[in-house]
N, C-alpha and C positions, 0 to 999 in steps of 0.2 A: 504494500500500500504506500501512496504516496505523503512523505508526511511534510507536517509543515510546523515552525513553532515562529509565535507572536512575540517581540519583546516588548514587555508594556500592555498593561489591561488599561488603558484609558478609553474613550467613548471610540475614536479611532481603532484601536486594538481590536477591540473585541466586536466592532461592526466587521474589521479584516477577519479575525475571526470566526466568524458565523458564514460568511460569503463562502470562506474554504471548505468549513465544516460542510458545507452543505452540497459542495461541489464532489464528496467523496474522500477529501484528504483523513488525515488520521492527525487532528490540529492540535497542540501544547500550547495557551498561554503562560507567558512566564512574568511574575508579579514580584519583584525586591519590597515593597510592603506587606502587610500581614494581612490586606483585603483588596479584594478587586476593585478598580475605578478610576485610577489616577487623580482626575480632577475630582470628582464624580462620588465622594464621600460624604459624610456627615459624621459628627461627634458633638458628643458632649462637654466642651471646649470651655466653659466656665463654671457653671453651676449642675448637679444631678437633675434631671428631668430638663434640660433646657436645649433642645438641638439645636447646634451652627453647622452650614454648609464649609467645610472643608477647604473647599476653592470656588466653583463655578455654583451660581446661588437663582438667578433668573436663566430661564429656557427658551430665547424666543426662536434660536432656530432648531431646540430639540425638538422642539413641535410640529416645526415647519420641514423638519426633516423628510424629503420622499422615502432614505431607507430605514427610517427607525417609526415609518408612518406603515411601512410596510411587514411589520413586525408585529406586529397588534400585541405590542407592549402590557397594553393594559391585563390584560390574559395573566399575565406574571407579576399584577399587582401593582403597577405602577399608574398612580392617578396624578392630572393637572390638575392645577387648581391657582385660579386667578383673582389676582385683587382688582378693587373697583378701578384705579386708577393705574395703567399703565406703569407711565413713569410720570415724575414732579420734578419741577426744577424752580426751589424757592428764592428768591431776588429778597434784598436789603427791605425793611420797613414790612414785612409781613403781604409782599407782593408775590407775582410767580405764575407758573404755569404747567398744564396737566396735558398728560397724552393721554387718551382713551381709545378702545378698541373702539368706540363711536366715532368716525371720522368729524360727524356733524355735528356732534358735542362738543368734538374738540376745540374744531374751528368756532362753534359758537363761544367759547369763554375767553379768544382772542382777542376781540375788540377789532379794530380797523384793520389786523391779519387775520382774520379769518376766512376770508375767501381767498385769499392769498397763500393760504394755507389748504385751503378747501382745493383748490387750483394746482396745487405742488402735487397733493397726494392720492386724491383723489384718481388719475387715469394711471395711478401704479398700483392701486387697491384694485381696481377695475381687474388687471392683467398681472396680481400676486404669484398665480400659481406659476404661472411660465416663466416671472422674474426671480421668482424663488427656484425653480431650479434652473436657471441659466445661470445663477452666482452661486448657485451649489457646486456646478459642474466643475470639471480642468480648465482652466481660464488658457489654457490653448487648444479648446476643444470646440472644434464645428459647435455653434448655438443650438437646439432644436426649435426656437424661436426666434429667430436672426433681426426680423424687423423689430420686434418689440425690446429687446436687449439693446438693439441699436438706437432706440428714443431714449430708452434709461440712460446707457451712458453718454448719449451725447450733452447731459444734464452732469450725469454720476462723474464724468471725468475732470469737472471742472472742480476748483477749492471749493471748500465750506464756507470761507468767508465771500466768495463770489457767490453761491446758489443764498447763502443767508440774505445777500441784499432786497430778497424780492420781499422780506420783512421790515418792519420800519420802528415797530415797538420793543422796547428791552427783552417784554416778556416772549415772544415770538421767537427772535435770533438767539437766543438765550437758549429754548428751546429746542433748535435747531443744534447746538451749541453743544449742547450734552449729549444731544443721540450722536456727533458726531467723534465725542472727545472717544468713547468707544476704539477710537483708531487709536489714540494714545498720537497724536502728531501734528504739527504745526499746521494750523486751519488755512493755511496760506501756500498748500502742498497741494499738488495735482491729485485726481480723484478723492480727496478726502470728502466729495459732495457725496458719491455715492455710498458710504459710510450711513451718513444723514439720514439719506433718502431709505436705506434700506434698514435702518433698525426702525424708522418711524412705518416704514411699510409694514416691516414686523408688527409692531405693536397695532396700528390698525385693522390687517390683515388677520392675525393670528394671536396675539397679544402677547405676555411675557410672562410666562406662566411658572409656576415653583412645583418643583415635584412633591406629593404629599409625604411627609414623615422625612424631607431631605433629599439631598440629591443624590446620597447613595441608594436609594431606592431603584434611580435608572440603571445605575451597574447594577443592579440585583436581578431587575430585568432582562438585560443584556445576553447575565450569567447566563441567567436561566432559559435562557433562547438559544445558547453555545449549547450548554449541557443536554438539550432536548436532540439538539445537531450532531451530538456524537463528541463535543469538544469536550476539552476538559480546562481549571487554569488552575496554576499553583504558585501560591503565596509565600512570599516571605523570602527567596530568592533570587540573590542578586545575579544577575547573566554579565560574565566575566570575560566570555572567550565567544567564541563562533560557533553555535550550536549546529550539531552533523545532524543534517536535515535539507532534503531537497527546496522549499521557500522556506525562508526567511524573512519575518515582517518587522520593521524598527520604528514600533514608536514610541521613538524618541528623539532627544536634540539629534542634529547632526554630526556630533563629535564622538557616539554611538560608532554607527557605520563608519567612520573615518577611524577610529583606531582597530576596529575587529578584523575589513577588513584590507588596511593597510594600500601596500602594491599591488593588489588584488584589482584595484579602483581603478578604472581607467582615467589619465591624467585630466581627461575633460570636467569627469566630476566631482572627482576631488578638490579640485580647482574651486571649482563652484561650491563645493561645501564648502572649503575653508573662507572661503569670500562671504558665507552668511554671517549677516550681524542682527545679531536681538535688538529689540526694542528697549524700552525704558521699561523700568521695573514699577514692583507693586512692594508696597508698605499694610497688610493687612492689621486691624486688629479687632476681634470679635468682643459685644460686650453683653451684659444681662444688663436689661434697663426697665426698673420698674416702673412699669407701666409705657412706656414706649418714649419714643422722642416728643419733646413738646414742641412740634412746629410751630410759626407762627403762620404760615401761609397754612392753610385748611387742606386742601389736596394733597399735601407734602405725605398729614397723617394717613392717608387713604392708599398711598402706594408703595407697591412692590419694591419699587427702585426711584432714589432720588438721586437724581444729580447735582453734587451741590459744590460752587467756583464762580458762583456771581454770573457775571454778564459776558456775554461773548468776546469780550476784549482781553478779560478774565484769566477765561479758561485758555484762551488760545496763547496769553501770556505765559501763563502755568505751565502747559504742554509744550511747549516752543523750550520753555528752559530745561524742561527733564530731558529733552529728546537730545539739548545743550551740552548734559554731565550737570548743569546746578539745580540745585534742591528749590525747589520753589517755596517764596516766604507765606501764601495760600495756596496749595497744592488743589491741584480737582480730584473732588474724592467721591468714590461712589459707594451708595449708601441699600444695603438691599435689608428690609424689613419683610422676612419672608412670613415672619408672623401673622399680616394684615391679610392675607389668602389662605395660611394653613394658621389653624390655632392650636392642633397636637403638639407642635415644637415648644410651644412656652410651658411653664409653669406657676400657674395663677397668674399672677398679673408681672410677673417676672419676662419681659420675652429677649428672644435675641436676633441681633443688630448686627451685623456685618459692615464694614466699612475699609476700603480699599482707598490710599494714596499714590496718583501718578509723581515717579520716583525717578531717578537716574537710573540708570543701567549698572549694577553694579553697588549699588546706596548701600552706606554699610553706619549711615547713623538711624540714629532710633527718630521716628515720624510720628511717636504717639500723641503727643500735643498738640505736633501743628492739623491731626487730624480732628481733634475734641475741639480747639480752637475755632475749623471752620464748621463744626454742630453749632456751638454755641453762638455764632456767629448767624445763625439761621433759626438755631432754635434755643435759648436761652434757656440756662437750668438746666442743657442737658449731664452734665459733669454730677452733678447732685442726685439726678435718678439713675445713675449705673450704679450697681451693687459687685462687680465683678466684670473683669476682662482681660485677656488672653491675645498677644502679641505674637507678629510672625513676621520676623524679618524679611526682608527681602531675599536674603542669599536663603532662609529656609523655606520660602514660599518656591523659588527658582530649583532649588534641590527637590522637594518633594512633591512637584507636580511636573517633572521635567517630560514625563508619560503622557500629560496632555496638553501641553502646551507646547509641545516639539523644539524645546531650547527658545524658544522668545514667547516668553510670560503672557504677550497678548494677541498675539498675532500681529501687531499694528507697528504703528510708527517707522513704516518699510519707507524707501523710496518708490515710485511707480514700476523702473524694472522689478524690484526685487517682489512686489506684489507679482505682477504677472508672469515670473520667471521665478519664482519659488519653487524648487530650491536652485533651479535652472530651467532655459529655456530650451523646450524638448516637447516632441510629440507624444513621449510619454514621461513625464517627469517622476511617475513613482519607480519606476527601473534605477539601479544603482550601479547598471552597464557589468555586475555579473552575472550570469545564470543564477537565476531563484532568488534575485537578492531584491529590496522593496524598502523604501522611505513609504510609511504612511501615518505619517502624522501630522500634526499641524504646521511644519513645515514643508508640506506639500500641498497643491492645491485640494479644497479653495482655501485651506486656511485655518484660522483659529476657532473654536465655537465644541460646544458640545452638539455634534450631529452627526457625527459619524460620517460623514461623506467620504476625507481622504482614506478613510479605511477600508469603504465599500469600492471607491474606482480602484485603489493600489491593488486588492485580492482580486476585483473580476477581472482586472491586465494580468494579473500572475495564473489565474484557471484560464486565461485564454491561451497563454502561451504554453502551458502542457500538454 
């Protein structure tokens, strides 16, 4: 039988995983942590009874995913569940603004951008499904919908702070501003519109939903869709050497493949692996806050995920400096209160708060202040309602999610080639130019995100070629 072993259980892994299993191989994932998932965990990280996501906390493309849509997940236990308000992005003086899966609600609590808005998103809600997987796809792969992918980007390719001009008000750009920071990159950088355009798509399309009980529930999913396939995965060991087996699947960073194996690698793409450069990092720190954050903006409390760095000037100052090497003096910090969709994670009025800082590459000071600073700075008093919280460096956040984030933290902050030519530019970029050898992680296309995509093209390229 032909076998095949995975390195790395992350939502990529084990979608690679299952493609194989199903195809006949005889498939091994292999896990250096003690559970499956990579990102894709949960624990009890401050308090008993109190669940935090791990790393990846909102879903809006595991939703929208065609191959984990195509799994009927749910079967295995795994349920969505959505708060009222998309995402919030709260502005100075108790102002601000709400994405809603209601396109028409949205637009309505815009003021003077509302149809401006209504306008932006509206003809990409219209044609989600075909946009959603055209940006799922190999971003060098023939379209299946050529014209409509060709309206998106000839918008999506332009900066954020060009497509934000069609807004006029704080709260609007602002808006625009945070589905965009998502990229972690200077809003003044080619295609960062499409960033924009496609998380707001998400969120009106499909919404941004939290797995019930955490988001290791989807690797539990996942597992058990492997395990039903014939696969099997094992925990807790670290892959050292080049495991004897006909494929081979890496997701992981690039520097994986590049030492296992060696002169093995045809000079082209080693080349191009060692030329990949990460993004700017994350500062996490998860907290118990009783009774929740006290916004001042009303919506802010309503959602899933806030984005909170002020005004478009702000954030794009903020990002512009991490992407720099300097630490920004108010950092853009993203704020997921998964509590406000699932209420099993809290304990009584205890819930918990995840809260990520855009960082240097590399940040090796502690972020925890200037993180509580910009809450407090939106929501006052919040320092006073957390009873407990749990800090995760940067270099530990980069170490122990390296499985699903493929060696850069967020997938973003690339240059244009290096987005389109991730990890290189190639009609098949999950080949590693050995026999049976395969990048499928998020540093292959399309990228970063929990959806498994580069997992599912990297394995149907490797079953096609047997």
């Amino acid at each position: 039988m032909t076998t095949a072993v995975v390195i790395g259980s992350g939502p990529n892994g084990l979608a690679a995983a299952i493609v194989l299993a199903r195809a006949g191989l005889d498939v091994t994932v292999v896990e250096a942590e003690d559970e499956p998932g990579g990102g894709m965990r949960s624990a009890e990280l401050t308090l008993p009874g109190v669940i935090h996501d791990v790393c990846s906390a909102a879903h809006p493309t595991g939703v929208a995913s065609p191959f984990f849509s195509s799994l009927d997940l749910e079967r295995h236990g795994l349920r969505w569940r959505w708060a009222e308000v998309e995402a919030a992005h709260p502005l100075d003086g108790g102002r601000g603004s709400a994405l809603r899966r209601d396109l028409a609600a949205t637009a309505a609590t815009l003021g003077e951008d509302g149809e401006a808005w209504r306008r932006t998103f509206a003809p990409l809600v219209e044609r989600a499904d075909e946009i959603i997987d055209g940006t799922l796809a190999p971003l060098v792969a023939v379209p299946r919908h050529p014209f409509v992918m060709a309206r998106f980007g000839a918008t999506g390719l332009l900066p954020s702070q060009t497509v934000a001009r069609r807004f006029r008000t704080d709260e609007a750009r602002a808006l625009f501003a945070g589905l965009t920071a998502h990229s972690m990159a200077p809003h003044t950088r080619l295609a960062t519109g499409a960033v924009g355009l496609m998380f707001g798509l998400m969120g009106h399309a499909k919404g941004w939903p939290v797995a019930e009980g955490g988001s290791a529930a989807i690797a539990r999913a996942l597992t058990a869709v492997l395990t039903e396939s014939g696969g099997r995965v094992v925990t807790g060991e670290r892959v050292t050497a080049l495991p004897d087996a006909d494929v081979v699947m890496f997701d992981t960073a690039v520097d994986q493949p590049l030492a296992m194996l060696g002169d093995r690698l045809p000079r082209r793409v080693a080349s191009a692996l060692r030329r990949w450069k990460p993004g700017p990092g994350l500062f996490k720190i998860d907290l118990a806050v009783d009774g929740g954050i006290p916004w001042e903006h009303p919506d802010s409390a309503l959602a899933g995920t806030v984005h909170v760095g002020g005004t478009l000037e702000e954030i794009h100052a903020a990002d512009s400096a991490a992407c720099a090497g300097r630490m920004p003096e108010r950092p853009f910090v993203m704020v997921c209160q998964q509590h406000v969709a699932d209420s099993m994670r809290s304990q009584g009025s205890i819930h918990p708060v995840l809260a990520y800082a855009h960082v240097p590459h590399g940040y090796t000071g502690d972020a925890t202040e200037a993180i509580l600073d910009q809450l407090e700075r939106f929501a006052p008093g919040t320092r006073d309602r957390v009873v407990a919280r749990s800090v995760t460096s940067t270099a530990d956040l980069e170490r122990h999610n390296a499985n699903y984030v493929g060696g850069d933290v967020t997938g973003g902050a690339m240059t244009l080639w290096q987005t389109v030519a991730r990890p290189r530019l190639s009609h098949d970029p999950y080949s590693l130019g050995v026999p049976g050898m395969y990048l499928c992680s998020a540093a292959a296309p399309p990228g970063g995100g929990v959806h498994g995509m580069a997992g599912f093209h990297a394995a149907t390229r490797a079953v096609s070629r047997l």
